[in-house]
Residue, then its C-alpha position, 0 to 999 in steps of 0.5 A: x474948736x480945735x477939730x474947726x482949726x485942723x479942717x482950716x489948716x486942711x483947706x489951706x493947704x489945698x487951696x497953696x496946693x492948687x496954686x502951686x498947681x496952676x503957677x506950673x501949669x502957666x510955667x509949663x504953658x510958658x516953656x512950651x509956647x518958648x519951645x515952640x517960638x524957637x522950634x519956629x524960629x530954627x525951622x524958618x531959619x533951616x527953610x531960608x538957608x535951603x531956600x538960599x541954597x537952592x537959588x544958589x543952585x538955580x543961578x549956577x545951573x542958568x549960569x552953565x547953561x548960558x555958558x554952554x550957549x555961549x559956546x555953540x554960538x562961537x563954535x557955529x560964528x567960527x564954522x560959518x566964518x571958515x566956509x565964508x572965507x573958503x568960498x570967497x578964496x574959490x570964487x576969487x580963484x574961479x574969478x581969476x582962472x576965468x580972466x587967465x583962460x578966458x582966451x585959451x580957445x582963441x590961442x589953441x586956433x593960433x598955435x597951428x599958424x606958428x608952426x606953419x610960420x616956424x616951417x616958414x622960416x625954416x624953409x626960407x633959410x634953406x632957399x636963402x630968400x633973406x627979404x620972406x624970411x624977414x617978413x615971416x620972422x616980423x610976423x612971428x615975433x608978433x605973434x609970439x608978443x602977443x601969446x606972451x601978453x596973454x600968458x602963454x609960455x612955450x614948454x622946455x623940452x630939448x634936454x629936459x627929463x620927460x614928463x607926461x604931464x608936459x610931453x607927448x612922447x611920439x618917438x623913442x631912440x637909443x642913446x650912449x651919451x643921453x640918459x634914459x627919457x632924455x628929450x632929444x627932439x621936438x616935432x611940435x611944441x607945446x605951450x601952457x597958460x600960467x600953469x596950465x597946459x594947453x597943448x603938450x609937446x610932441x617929442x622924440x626920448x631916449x630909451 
């Protein structure tokens, strides 16, 4: 009888063993499914953030990038707007210089009629022929009206310094009371458009 009560208590105790047993494994099987939920949760919630990170980075790259375009775009606008307004400025020139010199053929074919008109005048004060000289300065007056009209302006010479730009220095003479390359005479004058020279003035200088 009392072998009968030990072998009972025996079963017992295996049978609280094995429970205990099996209350572990399910706690142990419920900490690891918690383990693995958070593990799951930490690993979507690092993904979203390097997910974010990198659309952060995406937009600031696109954002460079737009900037950057942005930047030719004006770069090229100033570039053709500063040719553009070079071209118009040498067009308007070229405009105006046409319009200026449109004449000056015609005006260099005149130019030899006032110097045989000027000779005219010249030669009528000698012969004291008061009604021809008249009529040849009446003459020249309007001819020089008409020069004046297109521009043209006779160039200074008689006491001026020479410049080879506006002088045709045929003769030279030595001088004590003029300086050197002093304009003392001049055999034909020259004259200009604007500032153009058409034909420059022959003159004598001082050495």
């Amino acid at each position: 009888m009392e072998k009968a009560n030990n072998q009972k208590d025996i079963n017992s105790d295996e049978e609280m063993e094995n429970e205990n047993d099996e209350l572990n494994n399910e706690e142990a099987q419920s900490n690891l499914e918690a383990t693995k939920e958070e593990l799951k949760e930490q690993t979507s919630e690092v993904g979203s953030k390097k997910k974010e990170d990198i659309d952060e980075e995406s937009k600031n790259q696109e954002l460079e990038s737009v900037k950057k375009e942005l930047m030719d775009y004006k770069e090229r606008y100033l570039r053709l707007n500063a040719e553009f307004q070079n071209f118009r400025k040498r067009t308007e020139k070229e405009k105006s210089d046409i319009y200026k010199f449109s004449s000056e053929k015609i005006i260099i074919d005149i130019l030899p009629i006032i110097d045989n008109l000027e000779r005219a005048l010249e030669s009528s004060s000698e012969n004291n022929d008061k009604g021809i000289k008249e009529g040849i300065e009446m003459v020249y007056k309007q001819f020089n009206d008409v020069l004046k009209k297109h521009g043209v302006d006779e160039i200074e010479s008689i006491g001026m310094e020479f410049d080879p730009m506006l002088h045709h220095a045929v003769m030279q003479e030595e001088s004590e009371d003029k300086e050197a390359n002093t304009i003392i005479e001049v055999f034909q004058k020259g004259y200009k458009i604007d500032s153009k020279v058409i034909r420059p003035s022959m003159v004598k200088v001082v050495k």
